[in-house]
PABAKE-864605 format. One record per residue (C-alpha): x, y, z; residue in three letters. Coordinates in steps of 0.05 Angstrom, whole numbers, padded with zeros to 5 digits, always signed. Each point is the difference from the previous one (the first is absolute). Layout:
BEGIN
XYZALA/...
***
This chain:
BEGIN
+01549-00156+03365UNK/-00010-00013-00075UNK/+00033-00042-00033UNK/+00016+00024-00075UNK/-00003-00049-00049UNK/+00059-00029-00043UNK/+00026+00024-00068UNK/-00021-00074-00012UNK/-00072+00010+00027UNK/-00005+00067-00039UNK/+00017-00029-00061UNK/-00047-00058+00010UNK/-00059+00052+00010UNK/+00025+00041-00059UNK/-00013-00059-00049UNK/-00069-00021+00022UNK/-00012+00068-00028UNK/-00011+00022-00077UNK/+00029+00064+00007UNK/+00068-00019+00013UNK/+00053-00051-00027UNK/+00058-00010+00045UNK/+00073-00015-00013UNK/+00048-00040+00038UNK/+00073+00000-00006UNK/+00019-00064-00037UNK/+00043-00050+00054UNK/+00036-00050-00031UNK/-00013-00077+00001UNK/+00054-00054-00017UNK/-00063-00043-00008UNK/-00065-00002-00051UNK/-00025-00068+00001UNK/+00015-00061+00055UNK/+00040-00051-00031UNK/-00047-00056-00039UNK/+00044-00050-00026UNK/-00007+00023-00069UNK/+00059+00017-00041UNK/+00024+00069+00002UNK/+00039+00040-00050UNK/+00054+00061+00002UNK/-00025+00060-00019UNK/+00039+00075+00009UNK/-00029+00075+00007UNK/+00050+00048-00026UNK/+00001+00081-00001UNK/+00062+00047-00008UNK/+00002+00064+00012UNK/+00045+00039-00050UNK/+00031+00067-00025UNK/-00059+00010-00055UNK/-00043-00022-00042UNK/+00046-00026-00062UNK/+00005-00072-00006UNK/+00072+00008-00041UNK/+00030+00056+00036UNK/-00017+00010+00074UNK/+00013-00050+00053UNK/-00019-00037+00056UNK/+00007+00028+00065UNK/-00038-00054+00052UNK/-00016-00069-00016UNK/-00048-00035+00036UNK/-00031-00068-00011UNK/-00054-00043+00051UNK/+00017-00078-00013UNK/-00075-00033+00009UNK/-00038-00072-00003UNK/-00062-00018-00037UNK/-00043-00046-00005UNK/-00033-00037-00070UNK/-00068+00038+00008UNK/+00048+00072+00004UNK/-00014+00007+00079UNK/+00068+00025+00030UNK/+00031-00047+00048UNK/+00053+00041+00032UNK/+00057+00045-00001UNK/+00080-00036+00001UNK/+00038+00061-00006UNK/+00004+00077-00016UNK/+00055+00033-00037UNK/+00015+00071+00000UNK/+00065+00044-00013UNK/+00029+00059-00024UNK/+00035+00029-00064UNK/+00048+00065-00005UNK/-00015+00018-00072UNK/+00048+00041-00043UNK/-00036+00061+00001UNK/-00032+00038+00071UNK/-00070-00019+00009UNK/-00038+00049-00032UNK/-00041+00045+00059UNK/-00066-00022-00022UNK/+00018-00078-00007UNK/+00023+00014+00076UNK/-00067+00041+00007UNK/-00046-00056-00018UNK/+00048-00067+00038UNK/+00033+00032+00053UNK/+00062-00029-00030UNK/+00061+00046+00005UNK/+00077-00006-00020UNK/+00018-00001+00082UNK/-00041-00069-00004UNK/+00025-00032-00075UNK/+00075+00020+00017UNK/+00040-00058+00005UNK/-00046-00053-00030UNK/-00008-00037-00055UNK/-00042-00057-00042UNK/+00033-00060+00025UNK/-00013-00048-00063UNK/+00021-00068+00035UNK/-00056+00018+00059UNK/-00051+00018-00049UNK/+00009-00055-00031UNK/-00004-00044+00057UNK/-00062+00024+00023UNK/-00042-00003-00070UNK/+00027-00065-00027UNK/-00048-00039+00029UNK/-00065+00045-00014UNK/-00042-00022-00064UNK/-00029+00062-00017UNK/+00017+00068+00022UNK/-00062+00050+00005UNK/+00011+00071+00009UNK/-00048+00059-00002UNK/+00021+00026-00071UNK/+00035-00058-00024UNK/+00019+00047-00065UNK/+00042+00037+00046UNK/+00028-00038+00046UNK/+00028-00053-00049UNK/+00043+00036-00040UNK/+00032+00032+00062UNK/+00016-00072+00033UNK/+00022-00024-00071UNK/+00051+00049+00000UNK/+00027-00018+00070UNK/-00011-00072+00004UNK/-00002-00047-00068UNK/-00037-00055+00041UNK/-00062+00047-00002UNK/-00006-00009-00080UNK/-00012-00074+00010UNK/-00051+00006+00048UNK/-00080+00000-00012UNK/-00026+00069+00023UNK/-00070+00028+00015UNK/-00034+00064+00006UNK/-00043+00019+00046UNK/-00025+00065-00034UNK/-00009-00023-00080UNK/-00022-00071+00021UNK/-00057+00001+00046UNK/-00068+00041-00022UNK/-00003+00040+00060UNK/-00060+00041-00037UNK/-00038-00065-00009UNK/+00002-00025+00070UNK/-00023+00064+00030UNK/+00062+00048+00006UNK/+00006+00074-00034UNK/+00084-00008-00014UNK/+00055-00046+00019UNK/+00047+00053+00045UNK/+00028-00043+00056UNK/-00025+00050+00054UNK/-00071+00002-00035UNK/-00007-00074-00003UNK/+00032-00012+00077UNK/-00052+00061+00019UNK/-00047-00042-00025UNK/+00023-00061+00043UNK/-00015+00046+00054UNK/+00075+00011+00017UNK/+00055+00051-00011UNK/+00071+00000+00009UNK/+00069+00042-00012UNK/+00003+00004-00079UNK/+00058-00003-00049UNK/+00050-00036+00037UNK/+00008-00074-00029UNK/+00004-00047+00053UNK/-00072+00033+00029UNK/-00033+00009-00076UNK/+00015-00076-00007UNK/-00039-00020+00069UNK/-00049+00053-00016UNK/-00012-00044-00064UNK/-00004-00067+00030UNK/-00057+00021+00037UNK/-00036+00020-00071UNK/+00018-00065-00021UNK/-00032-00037+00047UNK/-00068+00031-00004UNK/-00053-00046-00020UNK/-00053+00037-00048UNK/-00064-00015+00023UNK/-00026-00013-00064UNK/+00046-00058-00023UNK/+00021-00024+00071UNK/+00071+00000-00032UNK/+00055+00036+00025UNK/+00037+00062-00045UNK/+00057-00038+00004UNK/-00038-00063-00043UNK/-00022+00049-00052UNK/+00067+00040-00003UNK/+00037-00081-00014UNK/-00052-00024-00037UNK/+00004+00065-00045UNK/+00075+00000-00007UNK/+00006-00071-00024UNK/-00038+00016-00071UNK/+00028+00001-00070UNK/+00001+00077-00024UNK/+00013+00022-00070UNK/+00037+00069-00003UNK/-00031+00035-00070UNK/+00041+00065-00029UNK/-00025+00051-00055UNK/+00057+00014-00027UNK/-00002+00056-00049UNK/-00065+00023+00012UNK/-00030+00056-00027UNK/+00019+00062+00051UNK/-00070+00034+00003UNK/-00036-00064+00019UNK/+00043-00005+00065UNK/-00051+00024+00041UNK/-00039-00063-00030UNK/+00048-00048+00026UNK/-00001+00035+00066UNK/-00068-00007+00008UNK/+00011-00078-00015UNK/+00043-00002+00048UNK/+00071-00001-00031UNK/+00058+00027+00030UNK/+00065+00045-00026UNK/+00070-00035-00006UNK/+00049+00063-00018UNK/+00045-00058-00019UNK/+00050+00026+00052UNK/+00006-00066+00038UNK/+00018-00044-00066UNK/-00074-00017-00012UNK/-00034+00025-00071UNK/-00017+00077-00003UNK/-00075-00018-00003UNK/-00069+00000+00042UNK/-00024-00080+00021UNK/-00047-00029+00040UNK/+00005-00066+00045UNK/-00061-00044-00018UNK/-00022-00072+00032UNK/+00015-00059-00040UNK/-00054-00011-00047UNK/-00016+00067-00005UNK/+00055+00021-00048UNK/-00036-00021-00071UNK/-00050+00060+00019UNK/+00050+00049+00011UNK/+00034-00012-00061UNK/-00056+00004-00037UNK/-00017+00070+00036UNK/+00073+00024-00022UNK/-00007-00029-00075UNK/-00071+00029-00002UNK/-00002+00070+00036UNK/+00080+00021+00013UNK/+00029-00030-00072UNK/-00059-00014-00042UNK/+00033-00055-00033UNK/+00034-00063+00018UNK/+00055+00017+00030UNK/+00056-00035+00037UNK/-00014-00004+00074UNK/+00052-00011+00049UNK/-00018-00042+00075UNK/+00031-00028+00052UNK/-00016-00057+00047UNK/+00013+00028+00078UNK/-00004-00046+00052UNK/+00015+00017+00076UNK/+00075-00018-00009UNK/+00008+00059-00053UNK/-00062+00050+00019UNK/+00022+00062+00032UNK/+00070-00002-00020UNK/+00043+00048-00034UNK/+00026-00057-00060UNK/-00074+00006-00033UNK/
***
């Protein structure tokens, strides 16, 4: 009789070949690295899932958060604790939100954002890291107060995926590229599916994602607006690299760019030069991690 091999074996003889790149469901681990007697800080993954795409307006409609250790070098230690819950929002989940999560008003009805358990669970993190920090922030400012005072990180606008190798920062993309896949856009599994990217070393720097990502987030950053500028040299600034503020949220009706500290003499010398062509006022702001990301700047 024959004996067929494995999926296990088949996989195995996949990847010896060039022609094929295999991908295996991602299993969760509760531990990264044995424990070495170093000291170990708090860290949290957060993701919500919500009713749209407006920071202001729409609202949350799953929380979920992965409590984790790390080590000084940025090696993750282990997981303490996962989070997850559910929101009933004002409004019916829109059919495509419940399209894209899964997430329907059968499964939100009856729950709610428990402030005094969210709280519980984040007080003790030092940073919070999420995978599009400029989102998530302002919707767990809105819901829980202790999230303004915390340091955040993001994993998309703070690592340079296209330096080390990768073509975009999309969570599936980057876990593809792990080798692994698993059930997108629900919170509790987009935050495990991000550990995982975390703790990849790059070859290149034998340093983990996670030690750029920390070591990127705790720099100075100097926020630089054009206010006023001329309308048809917009596509200029673009180009730059500035962004649009409609002014909608409180902040100035302008475009601005967030530059490293040090850098900020040469972009106001760019403005004065090629936007103004005098020597005009410039407006900055210092960012740190305790005010990036958030909807108050």
């Amino acid at each position: 009789m024959t004996v067929q091999p494995s999926l296990a074996e088949i996989a195995a003889m996949l990847e010896q070949s060039p022609d094929y790149r295999v991908l295996r469901r991602l299993v969760t681990r509760a531990e990264f690295t044995p424990p070495t007697g170093q000291p170990e800080r708090t860290a949290i993954l957060l993701d919500v899932e919500t009713t749209g795409l407006d920071t202001a307006k729409d609202e949350i409609i799953e929380l979920g958060m992965v409590k984790f250790s790390y080590l000084p070098d940025g090696r993750i230690g282990r997981i303490i604790d996962t989070f997850s819950c559910f929101n009933r929002p004002s409004i019916a989940i829109p059919a495509e939100i419940t399209a894209l999560t899964g997430i329907t008003d059968d499964m939100v009805a009856g729950h709610s954002l428990d402030e005094e358990r969210i709280n519980a669970f984040a007080s003790d993190a030092v940073v919070i890291i999420a995978h599009n920090a400029g989102f998530d922030r302002k919707f767990m400012e809105r819901c829980a107060p202790l999230f303004v005072l915390k340091a955040w990180a993001c994993s998309v606008s703070e690592v340079e995926w296209r330096r080390h190798g990768f073509e975009g920062s999309r969570l599936s993309y980057l876990l593809m590229k792990a080798g692994l896949f698993h059930e997108a856009h629900r919170a509790v599994d987009d935050c495990q599916a991000l550990l995982e990217i975390l703790a990849m070393t790059l070859p290149e720097l034998d340093r983990t994602v996670l030690s750029l990502l920390l070591e990127r987030a705790r720099r100075r950053t100097i926020r630089v607006w054009a206010e006023q500028s001329p309308f048809e040299l917009k596509d200029a600034l673009k180009r730059r690299g500035y962004h649009w503020s409609d002014g909608a949220d409180g902040r100035p009706r302008s475009w601005y760019i967030d530059v490293d500290d040090g850098h900020q003499a040469a972009e106001i010398k760019y403005l004065q030069e090629t936007i103004y062509q005098r020597d005009a006022g410039i407006r900055t702001e210092i960012l740190t991690a305790f005010d990036r990301f958030s909807a108050r700047i």
